[in-house]
C-alpha positions in Angstrom: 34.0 -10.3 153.5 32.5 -7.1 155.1 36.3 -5.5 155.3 36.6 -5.8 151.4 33.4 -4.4 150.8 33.2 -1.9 147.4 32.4 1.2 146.9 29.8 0.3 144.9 27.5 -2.2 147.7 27.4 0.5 150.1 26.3 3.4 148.0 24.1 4.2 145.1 25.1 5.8 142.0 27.3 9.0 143.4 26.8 12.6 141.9 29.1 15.2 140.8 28.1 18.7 140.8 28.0 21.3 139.2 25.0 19.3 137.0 22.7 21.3 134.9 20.2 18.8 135.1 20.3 19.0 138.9 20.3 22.8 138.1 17.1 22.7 136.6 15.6 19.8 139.4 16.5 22.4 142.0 14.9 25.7 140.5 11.3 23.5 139.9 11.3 23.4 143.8 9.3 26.3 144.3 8.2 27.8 147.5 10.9 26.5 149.8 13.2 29.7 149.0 13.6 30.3 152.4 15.0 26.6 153.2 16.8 26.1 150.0 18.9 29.7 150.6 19.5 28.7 154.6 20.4 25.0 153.2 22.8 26.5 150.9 24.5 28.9 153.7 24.8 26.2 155.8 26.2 23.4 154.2 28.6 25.9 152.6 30.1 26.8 155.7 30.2 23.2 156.9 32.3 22.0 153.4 34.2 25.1 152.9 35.3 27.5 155.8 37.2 29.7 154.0 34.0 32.0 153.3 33.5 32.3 156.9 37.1 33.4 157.2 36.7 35.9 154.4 33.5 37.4 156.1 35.4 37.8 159.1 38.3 39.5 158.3 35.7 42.0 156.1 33.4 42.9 158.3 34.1 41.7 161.9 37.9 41.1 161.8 39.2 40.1 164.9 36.6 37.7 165.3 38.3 34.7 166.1 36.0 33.3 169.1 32.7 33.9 166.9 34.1 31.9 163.8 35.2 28.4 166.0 31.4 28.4 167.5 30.5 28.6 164.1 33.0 25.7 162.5 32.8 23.8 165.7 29.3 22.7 164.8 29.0 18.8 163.8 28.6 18.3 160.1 25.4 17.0 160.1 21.8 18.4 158.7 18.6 16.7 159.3 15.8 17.3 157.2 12.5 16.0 158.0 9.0 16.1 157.2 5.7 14.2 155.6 6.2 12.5 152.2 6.4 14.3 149.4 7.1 17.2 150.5 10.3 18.1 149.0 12.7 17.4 151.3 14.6 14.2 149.8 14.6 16.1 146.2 16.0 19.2 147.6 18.6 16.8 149.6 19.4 15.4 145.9 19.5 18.8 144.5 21.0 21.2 146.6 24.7 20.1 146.2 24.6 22.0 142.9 23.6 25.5 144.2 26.6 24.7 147.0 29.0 23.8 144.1 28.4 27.0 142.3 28.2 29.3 145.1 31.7 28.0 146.7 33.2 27.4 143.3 34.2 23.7 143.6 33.2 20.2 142.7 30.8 18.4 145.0 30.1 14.7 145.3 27.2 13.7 146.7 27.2 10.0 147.8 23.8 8.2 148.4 23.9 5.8 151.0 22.1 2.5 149.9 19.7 0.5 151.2 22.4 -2.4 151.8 24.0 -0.5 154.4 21.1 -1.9 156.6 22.5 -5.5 156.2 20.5 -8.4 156.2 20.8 -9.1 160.1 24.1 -10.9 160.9 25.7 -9.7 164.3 27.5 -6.9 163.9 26.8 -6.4 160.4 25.4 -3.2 160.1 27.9 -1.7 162.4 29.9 -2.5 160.4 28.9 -1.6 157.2 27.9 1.6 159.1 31.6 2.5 160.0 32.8 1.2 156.4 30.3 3.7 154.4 31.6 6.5 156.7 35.7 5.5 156.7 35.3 6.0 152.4 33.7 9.5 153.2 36.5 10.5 155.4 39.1 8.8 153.2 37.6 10.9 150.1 37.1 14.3 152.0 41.0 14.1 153.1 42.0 13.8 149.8 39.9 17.3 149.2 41.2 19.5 152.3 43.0 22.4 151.3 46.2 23.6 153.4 44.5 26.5 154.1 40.9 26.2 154.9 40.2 27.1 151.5 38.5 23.6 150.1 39.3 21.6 146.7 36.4 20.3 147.0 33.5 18.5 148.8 32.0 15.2 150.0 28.5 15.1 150.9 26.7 12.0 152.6 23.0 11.2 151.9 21.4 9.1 154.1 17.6 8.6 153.1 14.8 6.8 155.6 17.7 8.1 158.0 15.2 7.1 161.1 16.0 3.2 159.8 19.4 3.4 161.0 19.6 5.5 163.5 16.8 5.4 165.5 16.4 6.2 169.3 18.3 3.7 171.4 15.7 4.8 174.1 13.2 2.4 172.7 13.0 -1.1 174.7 12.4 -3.1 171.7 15.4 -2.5 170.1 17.8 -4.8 169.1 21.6 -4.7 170.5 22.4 -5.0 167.1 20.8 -2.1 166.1 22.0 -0.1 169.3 25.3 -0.5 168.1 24.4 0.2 164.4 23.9 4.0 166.1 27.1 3.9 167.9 28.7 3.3 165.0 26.6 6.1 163.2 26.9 8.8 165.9 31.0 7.9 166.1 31.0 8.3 161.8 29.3 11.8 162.1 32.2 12.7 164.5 34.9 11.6 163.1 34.1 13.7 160.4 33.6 16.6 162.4 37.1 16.4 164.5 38.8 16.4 161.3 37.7 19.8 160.0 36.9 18.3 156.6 35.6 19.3 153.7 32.1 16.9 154.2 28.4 16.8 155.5 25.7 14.7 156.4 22.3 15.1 155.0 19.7 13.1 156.7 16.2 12.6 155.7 13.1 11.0 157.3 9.4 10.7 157.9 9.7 10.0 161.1 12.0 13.1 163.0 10.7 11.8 166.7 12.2 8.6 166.3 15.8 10.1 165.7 18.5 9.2 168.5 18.3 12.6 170.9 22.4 12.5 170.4 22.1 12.3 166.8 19.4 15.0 167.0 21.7 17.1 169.1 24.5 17.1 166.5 22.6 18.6 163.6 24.0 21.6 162.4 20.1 22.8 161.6 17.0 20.8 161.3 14.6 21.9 158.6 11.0 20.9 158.9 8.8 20.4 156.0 5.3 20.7 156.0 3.0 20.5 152.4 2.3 23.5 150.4 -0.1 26.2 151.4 -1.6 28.0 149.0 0.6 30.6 148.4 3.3 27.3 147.7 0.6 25.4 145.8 0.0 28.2 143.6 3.6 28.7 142.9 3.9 25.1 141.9 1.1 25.5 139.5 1.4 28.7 138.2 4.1 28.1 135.6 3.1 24.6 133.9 -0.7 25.5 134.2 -0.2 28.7 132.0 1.7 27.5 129.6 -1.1 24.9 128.8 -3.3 28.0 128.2 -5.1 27.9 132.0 -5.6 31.4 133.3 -4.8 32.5 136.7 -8.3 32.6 137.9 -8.6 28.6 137.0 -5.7 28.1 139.3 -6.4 29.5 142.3 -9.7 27.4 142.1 -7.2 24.8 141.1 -5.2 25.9 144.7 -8.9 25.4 146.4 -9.3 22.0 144.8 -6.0 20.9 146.0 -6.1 22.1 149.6 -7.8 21.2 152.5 -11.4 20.5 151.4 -14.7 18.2 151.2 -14.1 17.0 154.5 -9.9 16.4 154.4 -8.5 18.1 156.9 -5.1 17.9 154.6 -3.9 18.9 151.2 -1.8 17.8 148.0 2.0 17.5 148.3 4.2 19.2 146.3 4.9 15.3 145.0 1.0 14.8 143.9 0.8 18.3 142.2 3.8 18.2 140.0 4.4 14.1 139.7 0.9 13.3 139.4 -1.7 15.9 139.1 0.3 17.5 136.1 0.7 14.6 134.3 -2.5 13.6 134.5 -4.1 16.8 133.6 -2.1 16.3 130.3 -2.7 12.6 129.9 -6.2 13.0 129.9 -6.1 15.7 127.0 -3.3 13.5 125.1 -3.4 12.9 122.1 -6.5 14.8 120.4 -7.5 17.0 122.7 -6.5 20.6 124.2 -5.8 21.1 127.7 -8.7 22.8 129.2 -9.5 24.5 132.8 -12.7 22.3 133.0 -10.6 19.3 132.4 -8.2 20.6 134.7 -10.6 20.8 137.8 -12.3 17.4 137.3 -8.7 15.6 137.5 -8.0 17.7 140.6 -11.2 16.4 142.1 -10.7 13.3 141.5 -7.3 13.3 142.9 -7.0 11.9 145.9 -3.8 13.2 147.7 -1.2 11.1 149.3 -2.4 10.3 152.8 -0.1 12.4 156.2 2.0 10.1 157.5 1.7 9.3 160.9 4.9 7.9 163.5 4.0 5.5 165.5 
């Protein structure tokens, strides 16, 4: 029965930060600084005010007005972008950095691919409202009397455009429909309460969001592939300590970029997942990493193709 559903069917494997090995996941993001730091801000205030609160009595004290406009914003941040460019790994990731700048545990729970149902009326809605009630029921238990928090709950919802996709489009089921009502109601519910939780959304496919879902993000961060100054970043580091010098990589940043005849260039995904590994496996296990062997897998690369809505 849908009302006894576990823990367990609606999400996958939760996280716990502080992790070192999400530590370390997080720092090999490179070239998305400026995201990760506004990522980190954000979803700090959203989990635990109390820094806001701090920041206002020190410098603007008085403030009151400024901080509710602030905290008043819907827990909810939608990141969106082509595959494979960094976004769902940072979504995995980033809970760490928040854990260790607020000082407190964080959970992050991944909301499975079961959550979708397999088409029953009124299924999905509500599994929907089920995944969110154990959210709100586990961010309760971590709300400080002040607004100090004991800890934070946040919600990871992958493919996000699968469930809660624009109820504008004609050829959408009621079912669905109401899978959206259910999602937009969750995201509030978590908001009224002032708890100690967040939503993390992620999709390839940011224009066929629900414009009310859209309009509750807290921020939306865009991703776009590397540009050279990224895909050199990415590079630098493993390349060198295989003995390529930097000259060899920024031909290696050519070769990887928007050339003979692609109008589009190597994810962050196809550089450090694939191109790497290759680049070694093709050296493994008699011969040295060279730059020559380098280029040629890099050439005969093809990237991951842009992924166009529909």
């Amino acid at each position: 029965m849908l009302e006894s559903i576990s823990f367990e069917e609606l999400f996958e494997h939760p996280i716990e930060y502080p992790d070192v090995d999400y530590r370390e996941r997080l720092s090999t993001l490179v070239g998305l600084d400026d995201k990760k730091e506004q990522l980190i801000k954000t979803l700090g205030l959203l989990v635990n005010p109390h820094g806001l609160t701090e920041w206002i009595e020190k410098h603007h004290k008085g403030a009151n007005s400024v901080k509710d406009i602030v905290l008043r914003r819907p827990p909810l941040i939608v990141m969106a972008g082509d595959v494979g460019s960094g976004k769902t790994e940072l979504a995995m990731t980033i809970g760490d950095a928040v854990a260790r700048q607020e000082n407190i545990s964080v959970t992050l729970l991944p909301l499975s691919l079961s959550t979708r149902g397999d088409g029953k009326v009124g299924q999905m809605t509500k599994l929907i409202s089920k995944a969110f009630e154990y959210t709100l029921e586990r961010a309760k238990k971590l709300k400080g009397e002040t607004n100090k928090s004991r800890g934070a709950v946040i919600l990871l919802v992958d493919e996000a455009d699968a469930l809660a996709q624009s109820r504008e489009n004609e050829q959408m089921h009621h079912e669905d429909k109401s899978g959206v009502n259910a999602f937009i109601r969750g995201i509030d519910s978590l908001g009224s309460g002032k708890l100690p939780a967040a939503v993390i959304m992620c999709t390839n496919r940011p224009g066929a969001l629900d414009p009310a879902v859209k309009r509750r993000a807290a921020e939306v961060f865009y991703f776009t592939r590397p540009n050279e100054e990224q895909r050199f970043k990415a590079l630098e580091a493993p390349l060198k300590e295989l003995g390529v010098d930097e000259e060899d990589i920024k031909e290696l940043v050519k070769l990887t970029g928007e050339t003979g005849g692609r109008n589009y260039g190597f994810t962050y995904s196809d550089l450090l997942q694939r191109l790497i590994p290759t680049i070694i496996l093709n050296a493994y296990p008699d011969e040295k990493v060279s730059a020559e062997m380098a280029k040629k897998a890099a050439k005969n690369m093809l990237p991951t193709p842009v992924f166009k809505e529909k």
